[in-house]
NUFI-993420 format. One record per residue (C-alpha): x, y, z; residue in one letter; residue number from 0. Coordinates in pm, whole numbers, plus 50000, padded with zeros to 5 digits. Layout:
atom u = X v = Y w = Z rest = A nr = NUM
...
//
This chain:
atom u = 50000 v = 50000 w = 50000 rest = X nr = 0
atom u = 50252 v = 50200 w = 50068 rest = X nr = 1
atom u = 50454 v = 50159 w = 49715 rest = X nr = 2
atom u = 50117 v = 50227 w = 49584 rest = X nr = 3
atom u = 50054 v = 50572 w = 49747 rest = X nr = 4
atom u = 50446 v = 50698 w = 49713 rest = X nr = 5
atom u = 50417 v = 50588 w = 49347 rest = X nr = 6
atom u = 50126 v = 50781 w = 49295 rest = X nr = 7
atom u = 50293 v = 51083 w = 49453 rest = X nr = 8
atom u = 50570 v = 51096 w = 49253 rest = X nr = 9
atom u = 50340 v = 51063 w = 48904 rest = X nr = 10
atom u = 50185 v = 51398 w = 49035 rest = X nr = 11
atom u = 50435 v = 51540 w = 49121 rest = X nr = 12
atom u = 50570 v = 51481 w = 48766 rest = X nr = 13
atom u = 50262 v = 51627 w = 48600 rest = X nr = 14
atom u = 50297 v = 51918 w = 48773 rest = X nr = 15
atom u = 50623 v = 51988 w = 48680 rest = X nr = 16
atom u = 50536 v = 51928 w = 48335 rest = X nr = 17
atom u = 50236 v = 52218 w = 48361 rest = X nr = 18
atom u = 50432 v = 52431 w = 48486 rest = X nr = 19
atom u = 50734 v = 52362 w = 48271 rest = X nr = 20
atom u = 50510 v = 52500 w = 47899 rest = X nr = 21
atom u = 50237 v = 52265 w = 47889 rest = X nr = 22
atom u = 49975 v = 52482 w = 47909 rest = X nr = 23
atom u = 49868 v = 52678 w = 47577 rest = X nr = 24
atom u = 50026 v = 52994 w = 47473 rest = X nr = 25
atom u = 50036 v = 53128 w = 47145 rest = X nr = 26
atom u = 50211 v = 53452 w = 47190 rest = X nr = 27
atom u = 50573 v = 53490 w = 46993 rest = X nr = 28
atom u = 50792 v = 53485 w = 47326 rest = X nr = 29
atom u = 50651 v = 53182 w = 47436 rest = X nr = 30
atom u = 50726 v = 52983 w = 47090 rest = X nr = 31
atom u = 50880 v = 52627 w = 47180 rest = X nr = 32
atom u = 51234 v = 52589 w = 47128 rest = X nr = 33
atom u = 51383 v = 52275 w = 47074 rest = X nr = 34
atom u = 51661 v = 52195 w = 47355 rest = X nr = 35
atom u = 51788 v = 51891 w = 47109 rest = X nr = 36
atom u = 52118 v = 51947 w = 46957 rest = X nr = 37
atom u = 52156 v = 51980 w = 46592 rest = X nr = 38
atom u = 52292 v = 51713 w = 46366 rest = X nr = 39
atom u = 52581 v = 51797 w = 46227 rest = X nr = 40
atom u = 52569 v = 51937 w = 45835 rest = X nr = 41
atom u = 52173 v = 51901 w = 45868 rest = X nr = 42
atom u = 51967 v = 52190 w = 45647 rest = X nr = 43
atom u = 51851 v = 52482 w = 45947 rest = X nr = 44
atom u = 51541 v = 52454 w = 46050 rest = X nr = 45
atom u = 51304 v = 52769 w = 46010 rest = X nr = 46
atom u = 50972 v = 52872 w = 46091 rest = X nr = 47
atom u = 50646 v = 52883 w = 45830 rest = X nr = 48
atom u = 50528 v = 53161 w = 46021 rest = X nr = 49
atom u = 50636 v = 53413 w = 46242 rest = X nr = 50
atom u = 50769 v = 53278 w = 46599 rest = X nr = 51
atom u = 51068 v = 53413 w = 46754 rest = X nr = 52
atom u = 51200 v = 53779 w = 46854 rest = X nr = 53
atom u = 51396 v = 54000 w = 46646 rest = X nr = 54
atom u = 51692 v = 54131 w = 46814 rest = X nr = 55
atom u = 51896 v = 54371 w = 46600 rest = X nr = 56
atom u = 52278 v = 54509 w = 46631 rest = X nr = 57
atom u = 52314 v = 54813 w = 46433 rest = X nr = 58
atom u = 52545 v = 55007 w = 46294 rest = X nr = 59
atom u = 52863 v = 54769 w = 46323 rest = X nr = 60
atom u = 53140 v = 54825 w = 46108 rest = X nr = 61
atom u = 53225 v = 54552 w = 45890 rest = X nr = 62
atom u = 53511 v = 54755 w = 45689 rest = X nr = 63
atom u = 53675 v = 55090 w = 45570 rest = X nr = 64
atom u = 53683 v = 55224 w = 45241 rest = X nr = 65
atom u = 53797 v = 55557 w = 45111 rest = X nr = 66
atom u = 53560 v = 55818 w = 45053 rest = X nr = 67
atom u = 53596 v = 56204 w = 44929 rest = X nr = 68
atom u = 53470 v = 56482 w = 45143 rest = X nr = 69
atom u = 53474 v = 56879 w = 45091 rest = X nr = 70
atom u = 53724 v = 56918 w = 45380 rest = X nr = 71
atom u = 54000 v = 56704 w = 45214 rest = X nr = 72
atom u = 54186 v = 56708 w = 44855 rest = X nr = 73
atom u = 54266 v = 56333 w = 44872 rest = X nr = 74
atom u = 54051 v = 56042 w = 44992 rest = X nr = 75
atom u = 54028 v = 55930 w = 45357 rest = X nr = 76
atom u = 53911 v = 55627 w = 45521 rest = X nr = 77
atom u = 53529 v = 55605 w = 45611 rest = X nr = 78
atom u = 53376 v = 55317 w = 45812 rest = X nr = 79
atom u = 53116 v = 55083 w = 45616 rest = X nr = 80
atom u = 52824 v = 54930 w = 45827 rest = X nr = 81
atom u = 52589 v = 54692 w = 45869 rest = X nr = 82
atom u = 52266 v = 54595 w = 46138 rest = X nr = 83
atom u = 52208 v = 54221 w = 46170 rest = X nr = 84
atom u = 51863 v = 54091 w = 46250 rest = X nr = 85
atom u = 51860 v = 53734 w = 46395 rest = X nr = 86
atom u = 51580 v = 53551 w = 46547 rest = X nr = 87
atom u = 51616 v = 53516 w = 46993 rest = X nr = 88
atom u = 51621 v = 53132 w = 46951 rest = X nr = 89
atom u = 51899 v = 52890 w = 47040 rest = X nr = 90
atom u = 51978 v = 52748 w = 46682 rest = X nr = 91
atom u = 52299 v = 52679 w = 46573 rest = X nr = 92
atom u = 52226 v = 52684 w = 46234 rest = X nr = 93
atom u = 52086 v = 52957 w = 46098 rest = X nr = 94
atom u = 52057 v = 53056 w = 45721 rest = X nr = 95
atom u = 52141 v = 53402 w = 45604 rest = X nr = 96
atom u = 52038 v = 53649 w = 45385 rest = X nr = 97
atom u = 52218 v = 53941 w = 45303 rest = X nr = 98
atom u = 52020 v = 54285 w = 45143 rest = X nr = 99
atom u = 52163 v = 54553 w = 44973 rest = X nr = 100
atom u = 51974 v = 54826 w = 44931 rest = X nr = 101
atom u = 51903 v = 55070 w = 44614 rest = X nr = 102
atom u = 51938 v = 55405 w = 44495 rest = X nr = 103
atom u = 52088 v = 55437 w = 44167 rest = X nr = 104
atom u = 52423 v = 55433 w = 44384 rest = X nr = 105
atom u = 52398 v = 55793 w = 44436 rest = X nr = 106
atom u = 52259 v = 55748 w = 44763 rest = X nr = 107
atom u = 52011 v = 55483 w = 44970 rest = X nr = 108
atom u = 52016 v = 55364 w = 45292 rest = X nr = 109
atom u = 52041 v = 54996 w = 45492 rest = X nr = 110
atom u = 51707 v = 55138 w = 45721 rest = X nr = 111
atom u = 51434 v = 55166 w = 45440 rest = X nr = 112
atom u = 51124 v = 55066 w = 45619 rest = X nr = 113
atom u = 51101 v = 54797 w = 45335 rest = X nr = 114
atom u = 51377 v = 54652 w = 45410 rest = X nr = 115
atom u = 51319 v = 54665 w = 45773 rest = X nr = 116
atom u = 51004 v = 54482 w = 45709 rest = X nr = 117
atom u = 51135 v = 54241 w = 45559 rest = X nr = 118
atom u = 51420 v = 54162 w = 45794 rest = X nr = 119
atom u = 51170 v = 54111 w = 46046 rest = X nr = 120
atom u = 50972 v = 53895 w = 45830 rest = X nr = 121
atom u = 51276 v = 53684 w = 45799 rest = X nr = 122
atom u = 51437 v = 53669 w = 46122 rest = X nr = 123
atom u = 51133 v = 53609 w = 46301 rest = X nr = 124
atom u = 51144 v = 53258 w = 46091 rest = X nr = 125
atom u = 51545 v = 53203 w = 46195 rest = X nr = 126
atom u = 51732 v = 53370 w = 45955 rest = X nr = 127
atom u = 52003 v = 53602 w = 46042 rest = X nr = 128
atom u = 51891 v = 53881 w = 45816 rest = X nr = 129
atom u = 52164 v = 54123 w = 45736 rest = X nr = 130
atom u = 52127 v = 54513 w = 45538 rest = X nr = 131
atom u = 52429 v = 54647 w = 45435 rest = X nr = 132
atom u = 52513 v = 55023 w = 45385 rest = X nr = 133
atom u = 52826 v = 55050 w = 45098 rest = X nr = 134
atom u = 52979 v = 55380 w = 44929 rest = X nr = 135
atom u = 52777 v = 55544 w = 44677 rest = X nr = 136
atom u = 52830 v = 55845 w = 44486 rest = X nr = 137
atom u = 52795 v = 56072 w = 44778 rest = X nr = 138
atom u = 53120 v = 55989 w = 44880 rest = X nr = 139
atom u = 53266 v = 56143 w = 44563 rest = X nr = 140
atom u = 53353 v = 56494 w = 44427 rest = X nr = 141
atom u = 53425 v = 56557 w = 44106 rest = X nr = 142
atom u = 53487 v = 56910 w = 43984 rest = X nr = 143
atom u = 53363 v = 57053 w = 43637 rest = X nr = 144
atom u = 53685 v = 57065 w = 43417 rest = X nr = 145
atom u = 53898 v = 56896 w = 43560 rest = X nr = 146
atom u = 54139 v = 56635 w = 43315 rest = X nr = 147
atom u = 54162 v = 56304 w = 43287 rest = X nr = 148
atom u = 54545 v = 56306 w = 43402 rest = X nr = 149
atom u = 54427 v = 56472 w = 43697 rest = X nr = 150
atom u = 54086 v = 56274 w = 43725 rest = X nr = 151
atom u = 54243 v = 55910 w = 43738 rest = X nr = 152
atom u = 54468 v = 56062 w = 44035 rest = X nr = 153
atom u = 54206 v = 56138 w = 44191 rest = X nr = 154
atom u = 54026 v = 55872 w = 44196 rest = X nr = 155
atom u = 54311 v = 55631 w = 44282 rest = X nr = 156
atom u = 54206 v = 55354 w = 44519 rest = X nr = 157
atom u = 53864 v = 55401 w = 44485 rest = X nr = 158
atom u = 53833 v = 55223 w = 44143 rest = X nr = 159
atom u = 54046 v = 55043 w = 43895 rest = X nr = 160
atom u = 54249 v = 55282 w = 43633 rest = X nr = 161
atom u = 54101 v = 55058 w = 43383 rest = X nr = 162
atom u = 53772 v = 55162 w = 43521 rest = X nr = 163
atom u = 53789 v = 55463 w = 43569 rest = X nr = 164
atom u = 53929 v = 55536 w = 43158 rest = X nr = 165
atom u = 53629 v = 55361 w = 43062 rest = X nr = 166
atom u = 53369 v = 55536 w = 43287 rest = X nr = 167
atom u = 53521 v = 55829 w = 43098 rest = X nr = 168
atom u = 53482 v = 55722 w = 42745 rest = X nr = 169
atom u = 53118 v = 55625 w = 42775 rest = X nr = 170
atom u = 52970 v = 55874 w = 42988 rest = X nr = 171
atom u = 52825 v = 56235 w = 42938 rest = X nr = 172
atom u = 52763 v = 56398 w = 43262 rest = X nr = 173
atom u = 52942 v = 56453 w = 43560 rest = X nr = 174
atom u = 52694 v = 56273 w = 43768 rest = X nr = 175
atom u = 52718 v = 55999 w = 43485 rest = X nr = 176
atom u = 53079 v = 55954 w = 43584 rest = X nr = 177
atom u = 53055 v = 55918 w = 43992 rest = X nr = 178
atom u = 52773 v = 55700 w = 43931 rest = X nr = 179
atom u = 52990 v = 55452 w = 43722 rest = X nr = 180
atom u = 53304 v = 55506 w = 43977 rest = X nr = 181
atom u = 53020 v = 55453 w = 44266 rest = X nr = 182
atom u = 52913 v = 55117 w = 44111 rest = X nr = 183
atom u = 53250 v = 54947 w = 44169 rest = X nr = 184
atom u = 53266 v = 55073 w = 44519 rest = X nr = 185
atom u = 52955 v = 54908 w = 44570 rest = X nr = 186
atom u = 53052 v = 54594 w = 44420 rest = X nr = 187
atom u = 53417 v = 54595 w = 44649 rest = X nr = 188
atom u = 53206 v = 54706 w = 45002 rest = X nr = 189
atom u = 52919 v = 54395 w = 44923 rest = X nr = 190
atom u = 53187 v = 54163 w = 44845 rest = X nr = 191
atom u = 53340 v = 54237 w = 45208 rest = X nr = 192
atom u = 53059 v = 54224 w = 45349 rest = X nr = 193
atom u = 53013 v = 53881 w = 45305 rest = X nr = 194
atom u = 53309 v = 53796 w = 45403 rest = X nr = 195
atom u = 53279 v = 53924 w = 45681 rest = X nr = 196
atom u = 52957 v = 53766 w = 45758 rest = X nr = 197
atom u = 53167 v = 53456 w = 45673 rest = X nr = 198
atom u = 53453 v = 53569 w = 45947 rest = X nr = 199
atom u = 53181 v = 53618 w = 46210 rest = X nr = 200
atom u = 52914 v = 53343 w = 46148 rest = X nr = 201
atom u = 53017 v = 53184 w = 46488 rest = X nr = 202
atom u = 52913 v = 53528 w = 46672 rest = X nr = 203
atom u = 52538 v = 53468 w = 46501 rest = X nr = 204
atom u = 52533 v = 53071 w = 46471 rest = X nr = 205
atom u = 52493 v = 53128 w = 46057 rest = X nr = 206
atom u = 52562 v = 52796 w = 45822 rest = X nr = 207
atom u = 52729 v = 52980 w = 45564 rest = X nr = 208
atom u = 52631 v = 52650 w = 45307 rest = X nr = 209
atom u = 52361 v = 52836 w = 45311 rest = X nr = 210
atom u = 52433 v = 53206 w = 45221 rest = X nr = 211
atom u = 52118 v = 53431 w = 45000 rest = X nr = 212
atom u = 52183 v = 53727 w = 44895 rest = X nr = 213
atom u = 51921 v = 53990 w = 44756 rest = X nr = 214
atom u = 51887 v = 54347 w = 44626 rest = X nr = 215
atom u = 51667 v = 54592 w = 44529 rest = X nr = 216
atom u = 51739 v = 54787 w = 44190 rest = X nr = 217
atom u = 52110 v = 54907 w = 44203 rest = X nr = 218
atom u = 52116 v = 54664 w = 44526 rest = X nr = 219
atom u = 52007 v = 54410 w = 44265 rest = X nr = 220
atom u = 52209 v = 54501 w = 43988 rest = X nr = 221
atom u = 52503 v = 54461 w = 44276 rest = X nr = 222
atom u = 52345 v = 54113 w = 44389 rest = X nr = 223
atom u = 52374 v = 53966 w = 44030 rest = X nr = 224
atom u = 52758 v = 54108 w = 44008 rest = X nr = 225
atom u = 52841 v = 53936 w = 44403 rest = X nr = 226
atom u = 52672 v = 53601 w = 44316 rest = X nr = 227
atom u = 52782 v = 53559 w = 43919 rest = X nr = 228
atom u = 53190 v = 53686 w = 43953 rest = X nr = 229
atom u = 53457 v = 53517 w = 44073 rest = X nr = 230
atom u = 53606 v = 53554 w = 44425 rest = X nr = 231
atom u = 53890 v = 53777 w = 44341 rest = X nr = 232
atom u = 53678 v = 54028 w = 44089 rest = X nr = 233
atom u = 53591 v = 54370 w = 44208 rest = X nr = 234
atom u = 53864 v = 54263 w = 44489 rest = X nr = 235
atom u = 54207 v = 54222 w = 44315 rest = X nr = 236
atom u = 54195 v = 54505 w = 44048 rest = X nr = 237
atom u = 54298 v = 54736 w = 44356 rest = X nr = 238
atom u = 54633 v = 54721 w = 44532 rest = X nr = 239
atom u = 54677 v = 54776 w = 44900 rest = X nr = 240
atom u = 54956 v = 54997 w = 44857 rest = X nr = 241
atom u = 54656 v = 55182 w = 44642 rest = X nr = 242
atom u = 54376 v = 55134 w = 44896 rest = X nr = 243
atom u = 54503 v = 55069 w = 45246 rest = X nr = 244
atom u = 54182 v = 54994 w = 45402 rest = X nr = 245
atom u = 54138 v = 54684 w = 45187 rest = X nr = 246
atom u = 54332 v = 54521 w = 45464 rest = X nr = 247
atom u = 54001 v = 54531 w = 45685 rest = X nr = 248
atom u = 53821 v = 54384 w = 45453 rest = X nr = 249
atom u = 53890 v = 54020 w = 45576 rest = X nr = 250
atom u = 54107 v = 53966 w = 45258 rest = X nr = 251
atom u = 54116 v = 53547 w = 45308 rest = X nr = 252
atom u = 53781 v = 53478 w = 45363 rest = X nr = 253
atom u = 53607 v = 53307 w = 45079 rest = X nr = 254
atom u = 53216 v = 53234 w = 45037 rest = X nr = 255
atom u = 53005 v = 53017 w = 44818 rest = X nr = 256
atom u = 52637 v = 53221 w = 44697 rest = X nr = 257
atom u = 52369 v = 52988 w = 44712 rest = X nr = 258
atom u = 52079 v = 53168 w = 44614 rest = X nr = 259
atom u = 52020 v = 53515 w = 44470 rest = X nr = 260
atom u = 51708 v = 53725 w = 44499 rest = X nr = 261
atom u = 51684 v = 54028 w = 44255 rest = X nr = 262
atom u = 51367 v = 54309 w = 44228 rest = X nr = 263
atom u = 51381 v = 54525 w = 43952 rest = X nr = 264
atom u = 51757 v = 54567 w = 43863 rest = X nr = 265
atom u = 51966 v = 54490 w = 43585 rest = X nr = 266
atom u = 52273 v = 54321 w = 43392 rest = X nr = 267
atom u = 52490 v = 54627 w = 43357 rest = X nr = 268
atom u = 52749 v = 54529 w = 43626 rest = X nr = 269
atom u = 52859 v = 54241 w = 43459 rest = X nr = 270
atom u = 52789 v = 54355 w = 43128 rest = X nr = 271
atom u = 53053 v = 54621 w = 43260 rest = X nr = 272
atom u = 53313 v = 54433 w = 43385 rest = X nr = 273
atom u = 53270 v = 54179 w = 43063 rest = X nr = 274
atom u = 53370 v = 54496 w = 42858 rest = X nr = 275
atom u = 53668 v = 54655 w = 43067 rest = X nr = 276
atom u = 53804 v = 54332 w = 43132 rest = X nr = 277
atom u = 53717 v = 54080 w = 42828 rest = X nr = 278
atom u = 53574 v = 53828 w = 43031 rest = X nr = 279
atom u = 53288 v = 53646 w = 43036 rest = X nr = 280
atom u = 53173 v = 53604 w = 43401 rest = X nr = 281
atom u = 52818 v = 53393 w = 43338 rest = X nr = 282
atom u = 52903 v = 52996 w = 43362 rest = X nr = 283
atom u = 52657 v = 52696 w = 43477 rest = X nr = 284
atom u = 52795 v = 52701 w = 43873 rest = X nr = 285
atom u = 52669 v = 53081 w = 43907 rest = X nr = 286
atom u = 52356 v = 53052 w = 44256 rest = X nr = 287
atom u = 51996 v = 53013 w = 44151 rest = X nr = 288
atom u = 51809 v = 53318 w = 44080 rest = X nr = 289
atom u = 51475 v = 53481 w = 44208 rest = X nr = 290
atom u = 51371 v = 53784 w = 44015 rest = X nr = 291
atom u = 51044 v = 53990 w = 44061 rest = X nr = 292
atom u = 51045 v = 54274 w = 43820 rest = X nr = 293
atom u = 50723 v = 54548 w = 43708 rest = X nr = 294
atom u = 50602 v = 54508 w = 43332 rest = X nr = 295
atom u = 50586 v = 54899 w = 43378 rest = X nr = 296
atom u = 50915 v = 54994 w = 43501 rest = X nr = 297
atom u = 51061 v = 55339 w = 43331 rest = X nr = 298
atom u = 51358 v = 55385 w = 43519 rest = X nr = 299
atom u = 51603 v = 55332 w = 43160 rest = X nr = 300
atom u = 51887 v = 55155 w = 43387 rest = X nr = 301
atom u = 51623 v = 54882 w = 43506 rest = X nr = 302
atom u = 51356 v = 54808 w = 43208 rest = X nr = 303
atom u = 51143 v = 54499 w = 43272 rest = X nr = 304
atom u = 51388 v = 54334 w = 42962 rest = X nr = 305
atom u = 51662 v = 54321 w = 43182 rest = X nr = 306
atom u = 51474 v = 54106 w = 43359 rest = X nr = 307
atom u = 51343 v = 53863 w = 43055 rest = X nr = 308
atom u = 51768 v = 53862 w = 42937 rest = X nr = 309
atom u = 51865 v = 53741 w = 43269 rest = X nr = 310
atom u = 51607 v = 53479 w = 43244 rest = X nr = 311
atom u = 51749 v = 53395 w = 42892 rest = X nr = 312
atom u = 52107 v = 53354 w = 43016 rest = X nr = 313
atom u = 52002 v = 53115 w = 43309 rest = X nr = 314
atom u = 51755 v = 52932 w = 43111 rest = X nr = 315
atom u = 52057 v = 52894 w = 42853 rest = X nr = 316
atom u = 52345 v = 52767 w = 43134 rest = X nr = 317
atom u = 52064 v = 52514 w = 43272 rest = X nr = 318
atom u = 52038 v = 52737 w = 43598 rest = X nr = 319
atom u = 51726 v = 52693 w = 43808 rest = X nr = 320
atom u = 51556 v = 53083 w = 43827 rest = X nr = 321
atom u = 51205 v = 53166 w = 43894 rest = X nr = 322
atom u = 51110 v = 53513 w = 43736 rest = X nr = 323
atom u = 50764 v = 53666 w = 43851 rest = X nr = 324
atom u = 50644 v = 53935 w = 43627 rest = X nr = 325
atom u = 50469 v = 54209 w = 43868 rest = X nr = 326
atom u = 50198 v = 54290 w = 43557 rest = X nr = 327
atom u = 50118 v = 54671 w = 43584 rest = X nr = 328
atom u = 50430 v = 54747 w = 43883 rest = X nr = 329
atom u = 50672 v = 55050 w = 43808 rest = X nr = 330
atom u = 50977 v = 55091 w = 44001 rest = X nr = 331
atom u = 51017 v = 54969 w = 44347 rest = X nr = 332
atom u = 50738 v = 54780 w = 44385 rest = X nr = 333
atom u = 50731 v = 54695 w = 44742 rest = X nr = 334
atom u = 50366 v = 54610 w = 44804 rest = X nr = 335
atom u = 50324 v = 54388 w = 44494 rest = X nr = 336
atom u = 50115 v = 54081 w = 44551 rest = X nr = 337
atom u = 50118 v = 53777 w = 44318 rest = X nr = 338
atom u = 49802 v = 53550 w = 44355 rest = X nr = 339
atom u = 49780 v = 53672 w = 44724 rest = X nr = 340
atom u = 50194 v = 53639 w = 44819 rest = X nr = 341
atom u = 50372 v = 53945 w = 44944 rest = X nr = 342
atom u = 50774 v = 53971 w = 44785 rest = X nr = 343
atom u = 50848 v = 53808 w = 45136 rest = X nr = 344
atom u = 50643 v = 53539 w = 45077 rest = X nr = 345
atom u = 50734 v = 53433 w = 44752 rest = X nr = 346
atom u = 51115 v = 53446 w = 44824 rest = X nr = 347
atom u = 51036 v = 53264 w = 45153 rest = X nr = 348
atom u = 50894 v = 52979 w = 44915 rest = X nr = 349
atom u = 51198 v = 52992 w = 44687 rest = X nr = 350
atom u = 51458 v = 53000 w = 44902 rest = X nr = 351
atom u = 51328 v = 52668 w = 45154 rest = X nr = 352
atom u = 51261 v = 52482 w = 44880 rest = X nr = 353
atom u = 51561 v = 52534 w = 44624 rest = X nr = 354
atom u = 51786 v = 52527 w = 44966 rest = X nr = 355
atom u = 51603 v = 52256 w = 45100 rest = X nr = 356
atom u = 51541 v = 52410 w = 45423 rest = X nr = 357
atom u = 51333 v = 52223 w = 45704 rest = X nr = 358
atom u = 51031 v = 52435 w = 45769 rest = X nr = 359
atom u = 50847 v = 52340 w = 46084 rest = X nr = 360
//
């Protein structure tokens, strides 16, 4: 009798402890269940089909220098570039990542455009570490009416190739034509360390970097296609470090691998670009899969809807995987477009678990 009675103690006990330990209902985001299992090694993350964890966010940290141009100086300094990570308050250790870069016809733009905020939460809040880069843009240069090309590639030194910079003034007609052609290289050199280091500090975020997207929106895009299609060493090795300095923060020996790619409204030119100064061609049947969401309307001339439709052509011609969804009717920057009731979040959501074969719970 006594067995009996302690035995049935002890099971109460244990329910109680159960209760009070989560197994009561609770539906509210803090409370999401977490799995305390540990993760098999080289296992696809895990990530959520809706919203269920947290987002925590650490802005502003510097993830480079570059040199820049400023008013108060005759020859370039060194500027910090910066990034805010997003990341879900879970206790994964294997998180996917996706990296944005935003647009603004690399004249200007910023890493906090509520868009882009929106969507890091979107994604974070499903276990991604969601990072939005800021990079050099033509704001960082001054250029003064008159002045020759002797005095022009000086200048200029560090901040883009020679070879770049003698083509950029051969094809261009305006001043503002000019920066904008220097600014897209600086671009291209400030995403590419980015990632790496996002590849140097994936321990401090618990990110699987076999599983690395990157995405863009118009000259963020036109950057994303250039990052995911070139080779390691282009837009990296054109520049000396005697030339540019701060290319030593740049986490120099880190190397990445691009998985997936997720372009709105952007273009070619980049690579069309380097193909020209360089005499390369940079598109080959290993470049990532590619998501593209582009508006039938779009009158910007840098990003018409046919840039779109060529990039399609290319892939479909290497035997790459790409999804393009035509947003019928959309202009430029066509954040709110829905396709047969999916959000841009939403559909890249879909493309990305199942062409990375993600495990969505």
């Amino acid at each position: 009798m006594f067995d009996k009675a302690l035995l049935l103690v002890c099971y109460i006990l244990f329910f109680v402890f159960l209760t009070g330990c989560g197994g009561g209902s609770n539906d509210s985001i803090e409370s999401s269940p977490i799995s305390l299992e540990p993760e098999p090694d080289n296992a696809p993350p895990a990530v959520r089909a809706q919203s269920a964890y947290l987002t925590l966010v650490d802005e502003d940290i510097t993830y480079a220098n570059g040199l820049s141009h400023n008013e108060a100086s005759s020859t370039s300094v060194a500027i910090p570039l910066k990034l805010d990570v997003y990341y879900p308050e879970n206790n994964s250790t294997n998180r996917p990542v996706f990296m944005f870069i935003h647009g603004g016809g690399f004249t200007g733009g910023t890493k906090t455009k509520p868009e882009i905020i929106d969507m890091a939460g979107y994604y974070a809040s499903r276990g991604w570490v969601f990072i939005s880069i800021d990079y050099r843009t033509a704001e960082e240069l001054i250029t003064t009416q008159g002045t020759s090309q002797e005095a022009l590639l000086s200048h200029y030194k560090g901040l883009a190739p020679q070879e770049w910079i003698q083509h950029a003034l051969q094809g261009v007609e305006t001043i503002k034509q000019f920066e904008q052609a220097i600014a897209m290289y600086m671009a291209q050199r400030d995403a590419k360390a980015a990632l790496r280091w996002i590849v140097a500090n994936k321990d401090t975020y618990n990110i699987n970097t076999d599983y690395i997207t990157v995405g863009g929106a118009s000259a963020g895009a036109i950057t994303t296609v250039a990052l995911g299609i070139s080779n390691i060493e282009d837009f990296r090795d054109e520049i000396s470090i005697s030339d540019d300095p701060t290319l030593t923060t740049t986490n120099l020996a880190k190397t990445y691998k691009v998985n997936s790619m997720v372009y709105f409204w952007g273009s070619n030119v980049k690579i069309e670009l380097f193909n020209e100064i360089y005499g390369s061609n940079l598109y080959d049947s290993n470049d990532p899969e590619l998501f593209l969401a582009h508006g039938t309307k779009d009158m910007n001339p840098s990003t018409p809807y046919s840039e779109a439709t060529e990039l399609e052509e290319i892939y479909d011609s290497l035997g790459i995987y790409n999804e393009l969804v035509t947003l019928e009717g959309a202009g430029h920057g066509a954040w709110d477009a829905m396709v047969e009731g999916k959000s841009l979040s939403e559909m890249t959501f879909d493309f990305i678990v199942k062409r990375q074969s993600l495990t969505v719970e």
